[in-house]
C-alpha positions as CSV (number, residue, x, y, z in Angstrom):
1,X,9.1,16.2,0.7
2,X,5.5,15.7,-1.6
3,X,6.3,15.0,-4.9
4,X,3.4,17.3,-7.1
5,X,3.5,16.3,-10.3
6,X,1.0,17.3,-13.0
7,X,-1.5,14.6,-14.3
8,X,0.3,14.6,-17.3
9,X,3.4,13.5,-15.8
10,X,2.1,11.0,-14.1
11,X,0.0,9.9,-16.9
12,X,3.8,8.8,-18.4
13,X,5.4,7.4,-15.8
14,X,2.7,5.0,-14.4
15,X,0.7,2.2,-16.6
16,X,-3.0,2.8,-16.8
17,X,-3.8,0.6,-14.2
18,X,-2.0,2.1,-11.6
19,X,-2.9,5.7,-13.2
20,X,-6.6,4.4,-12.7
21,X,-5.9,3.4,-8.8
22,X,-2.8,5.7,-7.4
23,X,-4.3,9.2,-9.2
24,X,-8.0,8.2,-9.7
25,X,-8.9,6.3,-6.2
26,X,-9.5,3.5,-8.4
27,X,-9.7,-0.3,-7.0
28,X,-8.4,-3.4,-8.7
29,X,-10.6,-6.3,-8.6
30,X,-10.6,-8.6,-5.7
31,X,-8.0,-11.2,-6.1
32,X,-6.6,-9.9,-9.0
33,X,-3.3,-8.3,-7.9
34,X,0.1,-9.4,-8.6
35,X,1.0,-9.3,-5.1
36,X,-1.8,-10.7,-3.5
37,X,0.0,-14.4,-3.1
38,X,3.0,-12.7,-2.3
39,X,5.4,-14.2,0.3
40,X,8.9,-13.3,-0.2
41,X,10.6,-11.0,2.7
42,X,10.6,-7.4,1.8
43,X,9.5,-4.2,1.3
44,X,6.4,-2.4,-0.2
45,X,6.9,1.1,-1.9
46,X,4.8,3.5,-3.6
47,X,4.5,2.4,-7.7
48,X,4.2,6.1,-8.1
49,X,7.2,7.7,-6.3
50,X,8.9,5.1,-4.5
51,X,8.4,5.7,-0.8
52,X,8.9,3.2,1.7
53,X,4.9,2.4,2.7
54,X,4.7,-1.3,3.7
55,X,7.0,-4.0,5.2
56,X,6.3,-8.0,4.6
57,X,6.6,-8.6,8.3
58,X,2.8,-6.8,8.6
59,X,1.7,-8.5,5.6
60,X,-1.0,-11.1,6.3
61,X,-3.3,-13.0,4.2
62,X,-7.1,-11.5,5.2
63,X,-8.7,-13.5,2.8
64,X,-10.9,-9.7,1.3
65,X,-8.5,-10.5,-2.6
66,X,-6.4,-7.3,-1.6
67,X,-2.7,-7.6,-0.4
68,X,-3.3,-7.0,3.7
69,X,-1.1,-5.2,6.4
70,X,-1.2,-4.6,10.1
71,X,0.6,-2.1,9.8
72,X,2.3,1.0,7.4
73,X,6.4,1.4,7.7
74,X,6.2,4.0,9.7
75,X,3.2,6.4,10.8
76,X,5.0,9.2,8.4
77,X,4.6,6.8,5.6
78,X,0.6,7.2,5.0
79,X,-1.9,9.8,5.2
80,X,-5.8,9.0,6.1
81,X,-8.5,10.2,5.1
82,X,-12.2,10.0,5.5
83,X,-13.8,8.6,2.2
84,X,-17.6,8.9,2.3
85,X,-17.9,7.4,-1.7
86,X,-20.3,4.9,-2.7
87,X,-22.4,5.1,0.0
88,X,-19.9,3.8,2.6
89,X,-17.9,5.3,5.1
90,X,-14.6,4.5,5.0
91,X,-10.7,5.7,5.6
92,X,-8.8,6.0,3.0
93,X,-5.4,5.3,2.9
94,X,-3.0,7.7,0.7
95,X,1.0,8.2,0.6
96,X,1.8,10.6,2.3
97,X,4.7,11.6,-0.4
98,X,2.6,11.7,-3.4
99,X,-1.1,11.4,-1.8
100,X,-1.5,8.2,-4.6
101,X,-4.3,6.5,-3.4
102,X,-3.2,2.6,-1.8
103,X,-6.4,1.4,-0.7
104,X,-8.3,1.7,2.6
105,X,-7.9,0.9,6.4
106,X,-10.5,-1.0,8.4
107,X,-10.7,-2.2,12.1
108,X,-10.9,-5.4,11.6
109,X,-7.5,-6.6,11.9
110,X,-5.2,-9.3,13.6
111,X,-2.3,-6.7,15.0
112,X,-2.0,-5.1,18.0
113,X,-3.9,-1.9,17.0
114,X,-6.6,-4.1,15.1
115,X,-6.1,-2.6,12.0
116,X,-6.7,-3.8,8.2
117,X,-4.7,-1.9,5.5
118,X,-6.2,-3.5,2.7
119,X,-4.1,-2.5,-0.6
120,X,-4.1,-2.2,-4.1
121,X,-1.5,-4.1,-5.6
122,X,-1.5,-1.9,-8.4
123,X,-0.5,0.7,-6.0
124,X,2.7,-1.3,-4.7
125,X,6.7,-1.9,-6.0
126,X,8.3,-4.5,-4.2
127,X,11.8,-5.0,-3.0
128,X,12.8,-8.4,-2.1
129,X,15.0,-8.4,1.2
130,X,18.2,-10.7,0.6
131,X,18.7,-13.4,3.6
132,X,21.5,-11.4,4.9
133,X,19.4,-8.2,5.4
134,X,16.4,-10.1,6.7
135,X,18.6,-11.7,9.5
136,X,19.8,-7.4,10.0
137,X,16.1,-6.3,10.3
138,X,15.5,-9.2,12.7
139,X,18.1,-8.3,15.0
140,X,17.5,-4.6,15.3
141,X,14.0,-5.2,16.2
């Protein structure tokens, strides 16, 4: 289901910032984000309409300043794109609910496909996972 809304209703529900990044393919400077440093179990939703993008299992630290995955929540969860701005070439990485703009994907990563979904955190919400639902999670994977 793609949530369409007009810039001007985005424009109210989402801070500048994330306005900037999500609606704008903006980036957030390196190491700036609030959940760069981020540890806690969880998961990692859209800022703009809430879908389910990101899971802390795939989170990694890369050391690039942007929160890192291995990984989306499911393959449904993001769209790419090829992004051929600034004189790079580069995939873009968009939600596939709202096509806000979350960062890029590289293929330079630790996983098992060797991908880098380097992120905005801007572009995130996150749910912390309580201790009883982490231990669910564990066992049904």
């Amino acid at each position: 289901m793609a949530d369409k809304r007009s810039d001007a209703e985005w424009q109210a529900r989402l801070t500048p910032e994330q306005f900037r990044i999500l609606r704008q393919a903006g980036t957030e400077p390196p190491g700036s984000g609030a959940l760069l440093h981020n540890k806690e179990k969880g998961r990692y939703r859209c800022a703009a309409c809430g879908a389910d993008l990101f899971d802390s299992a795939t989170k990694y630290d890369s050391g690039s300043g942007w929160p890192s995955f291995t990984a989306p929540a499911s393959e449904a969860a993001v769209e790419e794109k090829q992004d051929h701005s600034h004189g790079m070439e580069r995939t873009e990485v968009r939600c596939a609910r709202c096509e806000g703009h979350l960062g890029h994907v590289f293929p330079d990563g630790p996983g098992p496909d060797g991908l880098r979904y380097c992120i905005n955190s801007a572009s995130l919400a996150f749910d912390a996972r309580q201790d009883d639902e982490a231990a669910k999670d564990n066992d049904q994977r």
